[in-house]
One Martini backbone bead per residue (centre of mass of N, CA, C, O) as a GRO file, in nm:
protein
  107
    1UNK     BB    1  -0.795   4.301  -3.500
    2UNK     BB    2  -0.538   4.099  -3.371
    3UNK     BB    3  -0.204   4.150  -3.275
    4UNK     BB    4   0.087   3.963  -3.218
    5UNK     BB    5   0.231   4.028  -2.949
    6UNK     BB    6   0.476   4.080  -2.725
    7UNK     BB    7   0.315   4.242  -2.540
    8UNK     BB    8   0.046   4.100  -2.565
    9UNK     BB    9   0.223   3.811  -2.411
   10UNK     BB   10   0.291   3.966  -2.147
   11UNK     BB   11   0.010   4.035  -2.069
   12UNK     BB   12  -0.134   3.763  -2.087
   13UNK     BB   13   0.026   3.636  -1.866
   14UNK     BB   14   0.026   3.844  -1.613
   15UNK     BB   15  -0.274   3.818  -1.584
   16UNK     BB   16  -0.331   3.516  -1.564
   17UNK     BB   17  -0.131   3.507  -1.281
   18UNK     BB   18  -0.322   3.697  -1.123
   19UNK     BB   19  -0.580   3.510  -1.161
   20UNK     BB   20  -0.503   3.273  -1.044
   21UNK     BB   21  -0.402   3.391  -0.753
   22UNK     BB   22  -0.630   3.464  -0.661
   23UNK     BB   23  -0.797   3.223  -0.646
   24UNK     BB   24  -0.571   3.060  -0.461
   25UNK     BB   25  -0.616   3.252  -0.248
   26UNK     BB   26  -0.989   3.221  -0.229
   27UNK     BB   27  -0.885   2.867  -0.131
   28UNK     BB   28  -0.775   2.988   0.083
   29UNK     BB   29  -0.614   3.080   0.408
   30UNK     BB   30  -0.673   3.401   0.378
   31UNK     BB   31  -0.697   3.693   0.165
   32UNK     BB   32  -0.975   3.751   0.014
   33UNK     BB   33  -0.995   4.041  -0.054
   34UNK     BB   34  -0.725   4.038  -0.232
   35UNK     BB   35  -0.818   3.794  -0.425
   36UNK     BB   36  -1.081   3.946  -0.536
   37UNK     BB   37  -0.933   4.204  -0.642
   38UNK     BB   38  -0.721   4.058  -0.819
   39UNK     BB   39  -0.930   3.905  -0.986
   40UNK     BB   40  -1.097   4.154  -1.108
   41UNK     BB   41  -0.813   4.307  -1.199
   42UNK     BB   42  -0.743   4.082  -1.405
   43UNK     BB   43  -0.981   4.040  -1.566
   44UNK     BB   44  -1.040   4.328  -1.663
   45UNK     BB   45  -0.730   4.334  -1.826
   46UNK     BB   46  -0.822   4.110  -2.008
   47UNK     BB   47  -1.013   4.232  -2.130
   48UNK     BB   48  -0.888   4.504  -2.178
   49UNK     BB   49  -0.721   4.398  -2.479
   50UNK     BB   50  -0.989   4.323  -2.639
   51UNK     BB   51  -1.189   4.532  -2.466
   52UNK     BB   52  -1.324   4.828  -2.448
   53UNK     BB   53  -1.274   5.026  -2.167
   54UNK     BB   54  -1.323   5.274  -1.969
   55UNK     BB   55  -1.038   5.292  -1.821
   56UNK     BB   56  -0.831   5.117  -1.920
   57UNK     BB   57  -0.547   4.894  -1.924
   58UNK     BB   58  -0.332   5.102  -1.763
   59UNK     BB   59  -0.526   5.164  -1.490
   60UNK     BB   60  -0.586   4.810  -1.446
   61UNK     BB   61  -0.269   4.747  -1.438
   62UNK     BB   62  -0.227   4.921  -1.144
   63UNK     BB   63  -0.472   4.796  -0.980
   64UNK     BB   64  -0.296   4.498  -1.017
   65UNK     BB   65  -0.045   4.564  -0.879
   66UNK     BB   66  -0.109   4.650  -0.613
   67UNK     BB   67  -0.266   4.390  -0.539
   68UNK     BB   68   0.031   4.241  -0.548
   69UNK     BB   69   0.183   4.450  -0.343
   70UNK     BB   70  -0.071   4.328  -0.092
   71UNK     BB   71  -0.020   4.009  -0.152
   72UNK     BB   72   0.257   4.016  -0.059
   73UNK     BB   73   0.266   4.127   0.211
   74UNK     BB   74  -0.009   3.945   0.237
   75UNK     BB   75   0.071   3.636   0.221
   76UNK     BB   76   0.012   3.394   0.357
   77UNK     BB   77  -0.012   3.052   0.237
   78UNK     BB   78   0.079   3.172  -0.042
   79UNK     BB   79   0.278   3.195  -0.282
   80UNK     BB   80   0.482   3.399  -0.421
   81UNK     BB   81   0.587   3.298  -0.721
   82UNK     BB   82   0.319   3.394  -0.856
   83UNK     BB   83   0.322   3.695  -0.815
   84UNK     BB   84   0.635   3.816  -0.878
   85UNK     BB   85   0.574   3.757  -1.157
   86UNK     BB   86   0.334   3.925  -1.220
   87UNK     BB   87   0.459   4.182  -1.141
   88UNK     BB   88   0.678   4.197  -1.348
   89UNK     BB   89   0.525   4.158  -1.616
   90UNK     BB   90   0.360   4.412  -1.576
   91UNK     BB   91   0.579   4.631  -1.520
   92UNK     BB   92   0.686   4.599  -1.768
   93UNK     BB   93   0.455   4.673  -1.960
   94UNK     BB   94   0.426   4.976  -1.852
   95UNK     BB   95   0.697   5.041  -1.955
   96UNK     BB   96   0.668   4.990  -2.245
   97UNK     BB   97   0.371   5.127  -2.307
   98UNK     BB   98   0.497   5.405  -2.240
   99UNK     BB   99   0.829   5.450  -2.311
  100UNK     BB  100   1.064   5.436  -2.120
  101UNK     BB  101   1.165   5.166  -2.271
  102UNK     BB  102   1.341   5.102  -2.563
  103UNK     BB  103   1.263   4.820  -2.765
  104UNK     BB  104   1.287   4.726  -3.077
  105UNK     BB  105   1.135   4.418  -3.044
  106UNK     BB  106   0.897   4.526  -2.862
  107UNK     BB  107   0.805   4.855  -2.955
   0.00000   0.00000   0.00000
């Protein structure tokens, strides 16, 4: 049974977002394996957020979060604005599921 949550409610955003970016990357030129990287990674992380997979979600989060910061690098023609969320959203969600800022409302 999954149980809904702010937690599950920003990771299932911030990976949705990694993987549209990936797409528009892969549509686009230039980027393609960064493109490639970031959609596998991404949706691999939105797999395991609902079915254990081997790596588990915050090693695959954080190889997700690389991918965007490599993608964000080498901007090509894709624009920024959804990188920057979806990385943002990312990096919330490891600081919030490792507890390293505890949010009464969030964690």
């Amino acid at each position: 049974m999954i149980t809904l949550s702010w937690l599950l409610l920003i990771a299932l955003v911030g990976g949705i977002l990694a993987v549209v970016d990936g797409i528009l990357r892969l549509r686009g030129k230039g980027g393609t394996v960064v493109g490639i990287i970031e959609l596998v990674a991404g949706g691999l992380f939105l797999i395991s957020l609902f079915v254990p997979i081997a790596f588990g979600s915050l090693v695959l989060a954080v190889v997700t979060v690389i991918a965007l910061i490599i993608a964000l690098v080498l901007r090509g023609k894709s624009g920024i604005a959804l990188t920057i969320v979806s990385l943002v959203l990312l990096v919330v969600w490891i600081v919030l599921i490792n507890h390293w800022l505890i949010i009464p409302v969030l964690n």
